[in-house]
C-alpha positions in Angstrom: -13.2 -27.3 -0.9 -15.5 -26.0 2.1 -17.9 -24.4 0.3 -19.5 -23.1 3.2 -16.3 -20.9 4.2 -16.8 -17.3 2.4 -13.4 -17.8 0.6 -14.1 -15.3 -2.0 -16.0 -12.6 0.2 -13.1 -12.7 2.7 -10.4 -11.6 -0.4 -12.7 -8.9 -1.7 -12.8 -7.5 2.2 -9.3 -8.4 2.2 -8.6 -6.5 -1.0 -10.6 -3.2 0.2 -9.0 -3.3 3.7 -5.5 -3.2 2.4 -6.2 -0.8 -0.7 -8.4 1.9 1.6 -5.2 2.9 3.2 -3.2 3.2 -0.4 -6.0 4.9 -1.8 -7.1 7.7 1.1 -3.0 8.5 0.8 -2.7 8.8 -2.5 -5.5 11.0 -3.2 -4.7 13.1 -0.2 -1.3 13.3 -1.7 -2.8 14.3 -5.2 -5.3 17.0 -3.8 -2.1 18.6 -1.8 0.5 18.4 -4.3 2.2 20.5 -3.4 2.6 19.7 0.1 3.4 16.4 -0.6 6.6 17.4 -2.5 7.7 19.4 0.8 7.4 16.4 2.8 9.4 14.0 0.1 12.1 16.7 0.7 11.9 16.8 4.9 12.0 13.0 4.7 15.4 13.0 2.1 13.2 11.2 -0.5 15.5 11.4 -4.0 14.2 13.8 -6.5 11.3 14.9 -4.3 8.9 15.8 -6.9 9.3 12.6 -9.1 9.4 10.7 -5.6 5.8 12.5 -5.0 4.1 11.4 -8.5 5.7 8.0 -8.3 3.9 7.8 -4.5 0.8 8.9 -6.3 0.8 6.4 -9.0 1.5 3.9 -7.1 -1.0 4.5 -3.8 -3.8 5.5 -5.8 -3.5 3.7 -8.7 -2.4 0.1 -7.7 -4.9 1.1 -4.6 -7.7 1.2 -6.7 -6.7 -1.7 -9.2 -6.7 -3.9 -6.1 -10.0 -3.0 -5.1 -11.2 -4.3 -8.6 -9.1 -7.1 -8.0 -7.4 -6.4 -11.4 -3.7 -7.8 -12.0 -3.8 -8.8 -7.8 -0.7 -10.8 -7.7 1.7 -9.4 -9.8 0.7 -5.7 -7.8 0.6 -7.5 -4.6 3.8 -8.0 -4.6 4.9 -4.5 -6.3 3.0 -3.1 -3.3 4.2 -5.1 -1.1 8.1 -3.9 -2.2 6.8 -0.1 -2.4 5.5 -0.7 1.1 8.8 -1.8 2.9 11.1 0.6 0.8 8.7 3.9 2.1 9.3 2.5 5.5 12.9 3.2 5.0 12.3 6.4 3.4 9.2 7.8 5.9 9.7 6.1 8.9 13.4 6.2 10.3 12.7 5.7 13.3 16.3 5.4 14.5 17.0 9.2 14.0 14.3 10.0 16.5 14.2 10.2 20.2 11.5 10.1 22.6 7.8 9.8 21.4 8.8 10.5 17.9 11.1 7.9 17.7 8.0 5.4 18.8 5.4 6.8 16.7 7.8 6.1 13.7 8.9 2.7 14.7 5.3 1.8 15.0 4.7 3.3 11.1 7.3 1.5 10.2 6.9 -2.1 11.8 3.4 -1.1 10.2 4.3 -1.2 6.9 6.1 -4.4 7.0 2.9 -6.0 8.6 0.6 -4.5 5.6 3.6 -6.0 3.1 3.2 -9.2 4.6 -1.1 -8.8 4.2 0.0 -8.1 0.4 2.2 -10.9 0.1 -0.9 -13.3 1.4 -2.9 -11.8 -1.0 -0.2 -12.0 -3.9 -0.5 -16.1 -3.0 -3.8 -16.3 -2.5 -5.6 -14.3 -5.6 -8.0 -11.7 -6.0 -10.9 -14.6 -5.8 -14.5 -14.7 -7.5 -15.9 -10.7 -7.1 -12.8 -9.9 -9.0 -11.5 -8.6 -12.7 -9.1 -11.0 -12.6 -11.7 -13.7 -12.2 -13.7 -12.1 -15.1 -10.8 -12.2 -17.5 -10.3 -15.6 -16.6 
């Protein structure tokens, strides 16, 4: 192995870069609760409310869990899934026209290029500055 390539320091950026998004959302969506429910229902997301807490609990709380590097792999991947299904959900793009329609189609291609960021991750591990190195 190259020890001179920062392996480990690169995951840990890579971890913090993916999560910040996830994390900014979540709590953004926790501080305006209310809000949040309203735009579950202009989207057609099922059961509005639950579809808000479940957004919640998953972008801040696998957010920050990913920042620790705790469980990476397993919530890679569960992230990764969450990611692609809200770009069905929040980004039809195909029931826009005009500017709209482009500004959603780049959300959603968006999303599928941070799943494919989590998917690398998920294969690659949380590395050293992590708690999954810890409890190892």
């Amino acid at each position: 192995m190259n020890t001179s390539f920062p392996r480990d320091q690169l995951l840990l950026a890579s971890r913090i870069l993916l999560a910040l998004l996830f994390v900014l959302m979540g709590w953004s969506k926790l501080m305006g609760f209310e809000g949040t429910v309203g735009y579950m229902a202009s989207t057609g997301a099922p059961v509005p409310t639950v579809s808000a807490i479940i957004a919640i609990i998953t972008e801040l709380g696998i957010g920050l869990a990913l920042v620790a590097g705790f469980l990476t792999k397993p919530l890679s991947i569960l992230l990764a899934v969450y990611t692609i299904v809200t770009a069905f959900i929040g980004h039809h793009y195909w029931t826009f026209d005009g500017m709209v329609r482009y500004d959603m189609w780049i959300h959603f291609y968006k999303n599928f290029s941070i799943a494919g960021g989590l998917l690398a991750l998920a294969a690659s591990g949380a590395g050293r500055f992590s708690v999954d190195a810890l409890r190892r």
